[in-house]
PASEBA-1860 file (N, C-alpha, C; in nm, 3 decimals):
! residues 68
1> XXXXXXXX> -2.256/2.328/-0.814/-2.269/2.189/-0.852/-2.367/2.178/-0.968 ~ -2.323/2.082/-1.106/-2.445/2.080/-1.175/-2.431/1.905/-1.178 ~ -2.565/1.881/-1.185/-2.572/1.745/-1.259/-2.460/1.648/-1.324 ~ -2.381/1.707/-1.406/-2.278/1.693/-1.471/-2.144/1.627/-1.435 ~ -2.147/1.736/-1.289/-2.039/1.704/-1.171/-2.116/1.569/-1.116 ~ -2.200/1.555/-1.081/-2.274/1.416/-0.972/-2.239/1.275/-1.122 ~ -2.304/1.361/-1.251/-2.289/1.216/-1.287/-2.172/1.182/-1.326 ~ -2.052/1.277/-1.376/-1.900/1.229/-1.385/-1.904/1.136/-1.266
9> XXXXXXXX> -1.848/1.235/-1.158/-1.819/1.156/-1.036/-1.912/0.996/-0.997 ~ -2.031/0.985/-1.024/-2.060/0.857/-1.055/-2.034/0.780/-1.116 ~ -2.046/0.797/-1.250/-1.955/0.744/-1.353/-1.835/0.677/-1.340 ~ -1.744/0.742/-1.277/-1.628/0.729/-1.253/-1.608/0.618/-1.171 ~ -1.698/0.670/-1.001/-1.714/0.555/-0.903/-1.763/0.420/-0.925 ~ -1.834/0.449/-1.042/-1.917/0.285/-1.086/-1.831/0.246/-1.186 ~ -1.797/0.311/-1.270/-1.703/0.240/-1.353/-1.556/0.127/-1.316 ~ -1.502/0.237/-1.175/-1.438/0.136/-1.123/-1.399/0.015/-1.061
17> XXXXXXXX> -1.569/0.036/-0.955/-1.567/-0.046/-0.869/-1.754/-0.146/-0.870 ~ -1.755/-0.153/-1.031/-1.901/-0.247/-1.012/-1.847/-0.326/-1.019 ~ -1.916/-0.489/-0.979/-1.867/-0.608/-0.975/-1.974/-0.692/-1.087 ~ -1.939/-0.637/-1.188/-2.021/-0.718/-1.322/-2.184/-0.689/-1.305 ~ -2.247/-0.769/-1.436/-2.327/-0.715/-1.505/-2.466/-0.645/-1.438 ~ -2.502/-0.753/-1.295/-2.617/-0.758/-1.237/-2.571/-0.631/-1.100 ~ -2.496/-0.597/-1.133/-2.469/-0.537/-0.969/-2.462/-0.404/-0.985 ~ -2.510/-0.315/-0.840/-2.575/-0.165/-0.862/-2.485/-0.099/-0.876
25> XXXXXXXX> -2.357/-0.129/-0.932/-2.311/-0.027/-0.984/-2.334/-0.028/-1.192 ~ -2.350/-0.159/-1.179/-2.379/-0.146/-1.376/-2.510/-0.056/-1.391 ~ -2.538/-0.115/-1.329/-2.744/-0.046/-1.317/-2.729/0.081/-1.342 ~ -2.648/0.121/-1.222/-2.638/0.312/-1.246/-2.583/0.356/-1.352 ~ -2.467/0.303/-1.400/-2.450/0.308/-1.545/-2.543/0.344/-1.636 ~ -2.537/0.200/-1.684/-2.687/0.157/-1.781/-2.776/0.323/-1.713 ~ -2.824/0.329/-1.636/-2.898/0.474/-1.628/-2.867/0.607/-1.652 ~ -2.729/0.605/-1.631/-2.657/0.750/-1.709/-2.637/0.747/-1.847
33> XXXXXXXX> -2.612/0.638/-1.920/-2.654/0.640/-2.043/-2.764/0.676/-2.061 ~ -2.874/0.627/-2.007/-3.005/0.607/-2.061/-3.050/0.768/-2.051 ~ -2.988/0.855/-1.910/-3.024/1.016/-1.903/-2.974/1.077/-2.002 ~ -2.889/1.011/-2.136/-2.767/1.086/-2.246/-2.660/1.125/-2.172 ~ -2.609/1.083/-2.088/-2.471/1.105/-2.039/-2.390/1.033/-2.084 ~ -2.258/1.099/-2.151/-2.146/1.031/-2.204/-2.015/1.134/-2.120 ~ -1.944/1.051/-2.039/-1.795/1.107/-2.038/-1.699/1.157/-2.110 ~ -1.661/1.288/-2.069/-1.584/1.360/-2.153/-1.463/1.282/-2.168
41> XXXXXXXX> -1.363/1.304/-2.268/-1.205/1.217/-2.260/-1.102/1.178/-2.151 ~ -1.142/1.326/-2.077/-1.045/1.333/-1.973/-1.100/1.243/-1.847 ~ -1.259/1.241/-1.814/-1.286/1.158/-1.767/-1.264/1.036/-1.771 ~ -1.232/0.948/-1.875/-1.241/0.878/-1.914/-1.125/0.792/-1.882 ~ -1.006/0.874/-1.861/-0.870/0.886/-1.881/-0.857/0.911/-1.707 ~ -0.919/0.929/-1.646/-0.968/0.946/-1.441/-0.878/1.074/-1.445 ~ -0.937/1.169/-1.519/-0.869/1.299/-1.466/-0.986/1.368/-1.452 ~ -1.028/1.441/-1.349/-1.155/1.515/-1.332/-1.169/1.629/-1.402
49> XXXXXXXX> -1.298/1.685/-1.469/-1.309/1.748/-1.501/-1.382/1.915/-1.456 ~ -1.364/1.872/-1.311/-1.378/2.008/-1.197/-1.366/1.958/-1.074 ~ -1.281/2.051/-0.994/-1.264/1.985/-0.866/-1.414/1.995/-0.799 ~ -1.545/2.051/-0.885/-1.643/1.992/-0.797/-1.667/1.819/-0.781 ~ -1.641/1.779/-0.888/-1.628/1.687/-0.993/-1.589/1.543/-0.866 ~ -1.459/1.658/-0.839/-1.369/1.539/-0.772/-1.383/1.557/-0.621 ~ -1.432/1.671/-0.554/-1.465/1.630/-0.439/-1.624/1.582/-0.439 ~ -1.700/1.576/-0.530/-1.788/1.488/-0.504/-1.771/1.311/-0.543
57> XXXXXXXX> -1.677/1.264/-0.614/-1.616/1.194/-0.641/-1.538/1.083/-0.477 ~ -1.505/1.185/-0.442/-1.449/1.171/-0.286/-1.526/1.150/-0.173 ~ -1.611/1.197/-0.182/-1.715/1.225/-0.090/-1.827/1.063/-0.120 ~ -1.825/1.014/-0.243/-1.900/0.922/-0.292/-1.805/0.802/-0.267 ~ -1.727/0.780/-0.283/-1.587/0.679/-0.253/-1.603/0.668/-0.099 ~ -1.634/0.740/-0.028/-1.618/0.730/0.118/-1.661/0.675/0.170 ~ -1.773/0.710/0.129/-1.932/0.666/0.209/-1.938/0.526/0.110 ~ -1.890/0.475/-0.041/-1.930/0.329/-0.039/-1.791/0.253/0.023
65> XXXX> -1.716/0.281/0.052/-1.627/0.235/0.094/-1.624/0.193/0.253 ~ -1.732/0.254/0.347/-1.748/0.253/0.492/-1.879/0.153/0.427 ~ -1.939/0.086/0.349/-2.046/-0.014/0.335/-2.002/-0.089/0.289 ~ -1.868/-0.158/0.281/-1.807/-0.321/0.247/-1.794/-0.394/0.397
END
């Protein structure tokens, strides 16, 4: 696992499912920018870019998904 993998897979999870500007998923955003993280193309495009990628991706979907 590097860093890389956690912040795609965040990325990804917040990108989809924040609910506008004030809410903790923009926040985390706004903070992966702020670490210099930019998504590769394919990310971008929701194709993972390692299945570490995507089972942490999965694993993160789960667990916010059992807190609605």
């Amino acid at each position: 696992m590097t860093r890389f993998d956690l912040y795609g897979a965040l990325w990804l999870l917040c990108s989809r499912y924040h609910s506008g500007r004030g809410s903790r998923g923009y926040r985390i955003l706004s903070r992966l920018t702020l670490a210099g993280y930019s998504p590769g193309l394919s990310l971008q495009s929701h194709r993972f870019e390692s299945t570490t990628q995507r089972d942490m991706y999965r694993q993160l979907w789960r667990t916010y998904h059992k807190g609605l």
